[in-house]
C-alpha positions as a printed Julia matrix, in Angstrom:
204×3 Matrix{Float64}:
 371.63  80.0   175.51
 370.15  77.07  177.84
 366.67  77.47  177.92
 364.39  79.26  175.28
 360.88  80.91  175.99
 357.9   79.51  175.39
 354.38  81.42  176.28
 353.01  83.71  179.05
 349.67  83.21  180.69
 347.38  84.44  183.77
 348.29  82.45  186.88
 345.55  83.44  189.37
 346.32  81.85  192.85
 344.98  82.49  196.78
 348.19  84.92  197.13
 347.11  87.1   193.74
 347.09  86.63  189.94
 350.9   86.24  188.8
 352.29  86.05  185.36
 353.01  82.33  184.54
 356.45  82.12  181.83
 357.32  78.85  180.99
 360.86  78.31  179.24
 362.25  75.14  177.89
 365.63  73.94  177.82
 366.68  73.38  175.21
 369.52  70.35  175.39
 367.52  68.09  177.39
 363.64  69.59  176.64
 363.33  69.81  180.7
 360.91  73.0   181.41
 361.21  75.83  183.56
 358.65  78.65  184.85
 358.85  82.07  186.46
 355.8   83.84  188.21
 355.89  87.34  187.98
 354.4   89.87  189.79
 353.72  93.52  189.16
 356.52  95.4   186.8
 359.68  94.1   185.42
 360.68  97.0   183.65
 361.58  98.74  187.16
 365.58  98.63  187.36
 365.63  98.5   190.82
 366.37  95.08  192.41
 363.02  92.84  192.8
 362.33  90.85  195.79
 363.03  86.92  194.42
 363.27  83.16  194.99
 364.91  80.31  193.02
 362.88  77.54  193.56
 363.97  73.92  193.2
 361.1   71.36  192.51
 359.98  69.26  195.44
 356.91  67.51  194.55
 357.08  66.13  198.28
 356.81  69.04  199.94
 355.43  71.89  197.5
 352.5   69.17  196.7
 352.02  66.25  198.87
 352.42  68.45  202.52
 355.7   66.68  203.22
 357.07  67.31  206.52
 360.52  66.33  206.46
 362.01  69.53  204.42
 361.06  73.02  204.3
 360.73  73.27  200.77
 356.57  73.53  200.51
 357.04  76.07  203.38
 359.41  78.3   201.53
 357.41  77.96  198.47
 354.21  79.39  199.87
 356.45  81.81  202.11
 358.24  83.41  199.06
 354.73  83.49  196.98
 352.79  85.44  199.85
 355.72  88.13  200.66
 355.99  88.86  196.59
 352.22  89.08  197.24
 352.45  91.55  199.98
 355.63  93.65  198.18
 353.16  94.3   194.72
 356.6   93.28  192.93
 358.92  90.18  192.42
 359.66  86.62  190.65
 359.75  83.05  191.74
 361.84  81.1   189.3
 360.01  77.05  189.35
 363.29  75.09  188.19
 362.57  71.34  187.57
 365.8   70.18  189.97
 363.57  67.49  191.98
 366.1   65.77  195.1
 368.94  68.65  194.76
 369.12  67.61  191.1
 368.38  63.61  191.58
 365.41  63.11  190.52
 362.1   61.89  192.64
 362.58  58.07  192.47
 366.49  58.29  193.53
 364.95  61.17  196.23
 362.62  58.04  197.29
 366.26  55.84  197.68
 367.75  58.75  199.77
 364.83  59.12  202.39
 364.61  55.07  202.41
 367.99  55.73  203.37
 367.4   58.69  205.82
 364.65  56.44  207.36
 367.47  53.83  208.25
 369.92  56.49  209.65
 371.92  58.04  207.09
 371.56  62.22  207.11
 370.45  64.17  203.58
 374.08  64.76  202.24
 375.39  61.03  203.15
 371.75  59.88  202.03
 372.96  61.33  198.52
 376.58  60.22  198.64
 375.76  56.4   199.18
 373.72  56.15  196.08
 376.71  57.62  194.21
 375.64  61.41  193.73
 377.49  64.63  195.33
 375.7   66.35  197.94
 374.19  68.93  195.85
 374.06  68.71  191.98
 371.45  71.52  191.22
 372.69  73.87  188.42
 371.58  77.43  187.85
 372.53  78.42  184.83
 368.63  78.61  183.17
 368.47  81.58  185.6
 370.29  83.48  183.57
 368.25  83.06  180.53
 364.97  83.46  182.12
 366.07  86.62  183.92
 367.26  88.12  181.02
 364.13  87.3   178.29
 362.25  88.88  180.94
 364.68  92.32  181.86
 365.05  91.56  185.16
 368.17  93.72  186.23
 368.86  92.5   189.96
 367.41  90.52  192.9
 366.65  90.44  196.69
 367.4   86.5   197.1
 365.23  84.64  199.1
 367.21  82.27  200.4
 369.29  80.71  203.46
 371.87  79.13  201.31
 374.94  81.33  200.37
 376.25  78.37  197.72
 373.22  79.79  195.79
 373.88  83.34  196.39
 377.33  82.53  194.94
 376.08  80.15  192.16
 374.03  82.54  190.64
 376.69  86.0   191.29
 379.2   83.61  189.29
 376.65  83.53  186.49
 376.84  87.66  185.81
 373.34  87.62  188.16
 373.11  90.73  189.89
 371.82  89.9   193.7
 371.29  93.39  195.63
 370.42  91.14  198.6
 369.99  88.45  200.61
 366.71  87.92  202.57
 366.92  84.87  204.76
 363.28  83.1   205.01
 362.94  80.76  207.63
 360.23  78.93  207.98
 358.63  75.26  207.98
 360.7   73.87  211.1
 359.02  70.71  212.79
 360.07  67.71  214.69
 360.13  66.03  211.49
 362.83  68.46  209.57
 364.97  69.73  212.79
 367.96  66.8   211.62
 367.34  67.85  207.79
 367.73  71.27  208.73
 370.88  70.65  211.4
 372.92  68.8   208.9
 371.67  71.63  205.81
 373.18  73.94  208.02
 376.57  71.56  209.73
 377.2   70.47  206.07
 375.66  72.65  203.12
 376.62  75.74  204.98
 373.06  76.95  204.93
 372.43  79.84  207.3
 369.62  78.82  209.59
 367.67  81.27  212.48
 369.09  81.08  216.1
 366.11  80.89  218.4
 365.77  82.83  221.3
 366.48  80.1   223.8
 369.4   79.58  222.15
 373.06  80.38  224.06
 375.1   82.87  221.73
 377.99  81.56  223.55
 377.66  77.92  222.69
């Protein structure tokens, strides 16, 4: 077991009133949440997001990701379904940490790209790991998800971890002259699948 429940509690928000879980893990006392919405005890596959922190984005208004985007995104289509979880995992900077996320856009801001951003203060591009997931899903009886999510690494992560995922729903969202080179090189280098616009050639 890696994390270990703690309480439940009302969450009421501008999207609706969730169910606010908070889990604990329980190696390095690092805590977790999952908002709930509407009832778990259905077996059929719940529309979902793993969510790793960004305090820049989810809570300052940060432009130069999509993660505050994605955040309110996944929150307002569980809204609209009636029925779903977000799982809040504290994994700040792809598993860095904020001040070492501070080094890598210092870095970014001189030239450098995310993943070489990462690699040049001596971390691998991504080090998130999912196995709380697991846990959390389980305490709760959460039998299967409809991932939202453009990353297929996760998708993967979280199938290798016994995680049934019925589906993947792509949610894109948040693009601005500020993220387009985060969101090239997510794409070019972290294999993230990422919306073609309609201007684009299908050709090229």
């Amino acid at each position: 077991m890696v994390v270990r429940y703690i309480q439940t509690c009302r969450l009421p928000t501008p999207f609706g009133v969730f169910d606010m879980h908070g889990f604990e893990e329980i190696e390095s006392g690092k805590e977790h949440i999952a908002l709930t919405l509407g009832a778990l005890e259905d077996p059929e596959p719940m529309l979902a997001r793993t969510h790793s922190e960004c305090l820049t984005g989810d809570a300052l208004y940060s432009m130069r990701c999509d993660c505050g985007y994605q955040l309110e995104e996944a929150l307002r289509l569980i809204a609209r379904e009636g029925r779903g979880i977000l799982l809040y995992l504290r994994q700040e900077g792809r598993g860095i940490g904020l001040l070492n996320k501070i080094r890598a856009y210092n870095l970014q801001d001189q030239g450098a790209d995310t993943v070489e951003a990462n690699e040049r203060l001596g971390f691998a591009a991504d080090l998130r790991d999912y196995a709380m997931c697991r846990d959390m899903l389980d305490h709760l009886g959460i039998k299967g998800l409809r991932l939202m999510t453009n990353n297929p690494r996760k998708v993967s992560a979280l199938t290798e971890l016994g995680i049934n995922i019925a589906e993947r729903v792509a949610i894109h969202v948040g693009r601005n002259p500020h993220n387009e080179s985060y969101l090239a090189t997510k794409q070019a280098k972290l294999g993230h699948m990422m919306e073609t616009h309609q201007d684009d050639d299908p050709a090229m």
